[in-house]
N, C-alpha and C positions, 0 to 999 in steps of 0.2 A: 557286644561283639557285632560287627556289621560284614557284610560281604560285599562285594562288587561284580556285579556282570560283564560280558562283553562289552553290551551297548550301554552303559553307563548308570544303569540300573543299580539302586543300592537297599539290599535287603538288610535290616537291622536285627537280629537273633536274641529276644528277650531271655532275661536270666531265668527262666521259668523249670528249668532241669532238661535231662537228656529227652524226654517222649516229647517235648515242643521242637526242639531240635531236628529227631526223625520224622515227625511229621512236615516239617518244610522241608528237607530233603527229600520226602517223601514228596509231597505235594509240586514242589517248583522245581525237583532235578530226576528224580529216577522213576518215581509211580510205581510201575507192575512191571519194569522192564528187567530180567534179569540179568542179564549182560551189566548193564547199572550196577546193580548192587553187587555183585560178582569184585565187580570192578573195586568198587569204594572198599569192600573187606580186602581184597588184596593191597591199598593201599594203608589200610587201617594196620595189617599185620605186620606193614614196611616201615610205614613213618612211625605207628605206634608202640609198635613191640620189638620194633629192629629186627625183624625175619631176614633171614638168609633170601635171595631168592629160587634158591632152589629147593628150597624148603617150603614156599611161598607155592611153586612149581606143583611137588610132588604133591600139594594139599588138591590143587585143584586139579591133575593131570593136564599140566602142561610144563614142556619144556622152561627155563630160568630166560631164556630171549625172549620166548612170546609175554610172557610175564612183566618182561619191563617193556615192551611194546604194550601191555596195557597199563602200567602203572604213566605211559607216557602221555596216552588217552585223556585219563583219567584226569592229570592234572592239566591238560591242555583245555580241556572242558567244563573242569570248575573254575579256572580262571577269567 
């Protein structure tokens, strides 16, 4: 599996399991920033668990609008 940056950049994601995985997201998209990771678990509970989002909301004390303003973020910036 490969990914692609803005600027044309193409990271390649060896099959090596899920800790090589978080470690390049860790490393090349989020680090230490909270709001990041924040972000990708509320996407992870959307695309991958089909969350409501007001259910998505209540987890994290926020309204179901601001919630899809970050799931908006979110994909806008790993694209």
């Amino acid at each position: 599996m490969s990914t692609t940056r803005q600027n044309g950049t193409k990271t390649v994601l060896p099959r090596t399991g899920p800790d090589h995985f978080w470690k390049i997201v860790h490393d090349e998209y989020a680090g230490e920033d909270q709001r990041k990771w924040k972000y990708l678990a509320m996407l992870a509970l959307r695309e991958n668990a089909g969350w409501p989002l007001e259910h998505i909301g209540a987890v994290f004390g926020h309204p179901k609008g601001h919630v899809t303003r970050c799931l908006q973020k979110i994909k806008v910036t790993t694209q």
